[in-house]
C-alpha positions as CSV (number, residue, x, y, z in Angstrom):
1,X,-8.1,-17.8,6.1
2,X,-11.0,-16.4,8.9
3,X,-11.9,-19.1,11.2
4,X,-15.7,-18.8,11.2
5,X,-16.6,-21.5,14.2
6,X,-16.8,-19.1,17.7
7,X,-18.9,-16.7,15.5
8,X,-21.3,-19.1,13.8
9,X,-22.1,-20.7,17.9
10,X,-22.3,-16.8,19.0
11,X,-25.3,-15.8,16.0
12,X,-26.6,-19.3,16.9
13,X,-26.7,-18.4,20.6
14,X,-28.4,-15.4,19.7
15,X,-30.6,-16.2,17.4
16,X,-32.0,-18.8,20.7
17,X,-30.1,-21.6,19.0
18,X,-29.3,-24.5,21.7
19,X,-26.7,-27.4,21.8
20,X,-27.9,-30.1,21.6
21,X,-25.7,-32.9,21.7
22,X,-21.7,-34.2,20.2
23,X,-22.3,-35.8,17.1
24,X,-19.6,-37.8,15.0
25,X,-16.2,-36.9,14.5
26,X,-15.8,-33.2,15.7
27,X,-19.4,-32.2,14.8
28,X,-21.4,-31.0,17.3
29,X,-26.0,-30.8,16.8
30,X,-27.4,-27.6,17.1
31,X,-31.2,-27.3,17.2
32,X,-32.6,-23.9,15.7
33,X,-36.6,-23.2,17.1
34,X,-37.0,-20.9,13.6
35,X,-36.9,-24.0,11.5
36,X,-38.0,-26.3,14.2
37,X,-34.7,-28.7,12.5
38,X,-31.3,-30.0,13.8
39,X,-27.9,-28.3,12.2
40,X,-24.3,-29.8,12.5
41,X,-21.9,-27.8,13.1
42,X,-18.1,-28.2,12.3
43,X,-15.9,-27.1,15.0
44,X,-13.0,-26.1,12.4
45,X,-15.0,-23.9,10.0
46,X,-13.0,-22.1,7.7
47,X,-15.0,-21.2,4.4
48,X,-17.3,-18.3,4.7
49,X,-19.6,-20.5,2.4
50,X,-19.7,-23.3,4.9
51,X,-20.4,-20.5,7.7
52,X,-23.1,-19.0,5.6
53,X,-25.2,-22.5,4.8
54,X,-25.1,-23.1,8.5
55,X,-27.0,-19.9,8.8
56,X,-29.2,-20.5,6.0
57,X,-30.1,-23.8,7.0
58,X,-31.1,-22.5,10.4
59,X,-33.1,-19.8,9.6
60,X,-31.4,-17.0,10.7
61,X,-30.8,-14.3,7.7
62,X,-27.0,-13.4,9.1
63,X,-24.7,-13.3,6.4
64,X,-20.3,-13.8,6.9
């Protein structure tokens, strides 16, 4: 199985995506300025779907 997590932070970095803060567990917040909303992030992502709602969720129209 692909692990997703370094290139979910690299689109979110590109798309002008910051960190934000360490949430619980081994989530971290992301804060997208396209939807002007906070996204978790899971530092062990390994479903393509997972990777993909991330994107959707923070407006950015990359697709895994």
């Amino acid at each position: 199985m692909a692990e997703y997590e370094k290139k979910v932070r690299d689109v979110l970095k590109g798309n002008g995506c910051s960190f934000v803060r360490r949430g619980k567990g081994d989530h971290d917040i992301w804060h997208s300025p396209l939807t002007k909303r906070h996204v978790t992030v899971d530092s062990k992502i390994k479903s393509r779907h997972t990777a993909n709602e991330i994107m959707k969720q923070s407006g950015i129209s990359h697709r895994f």
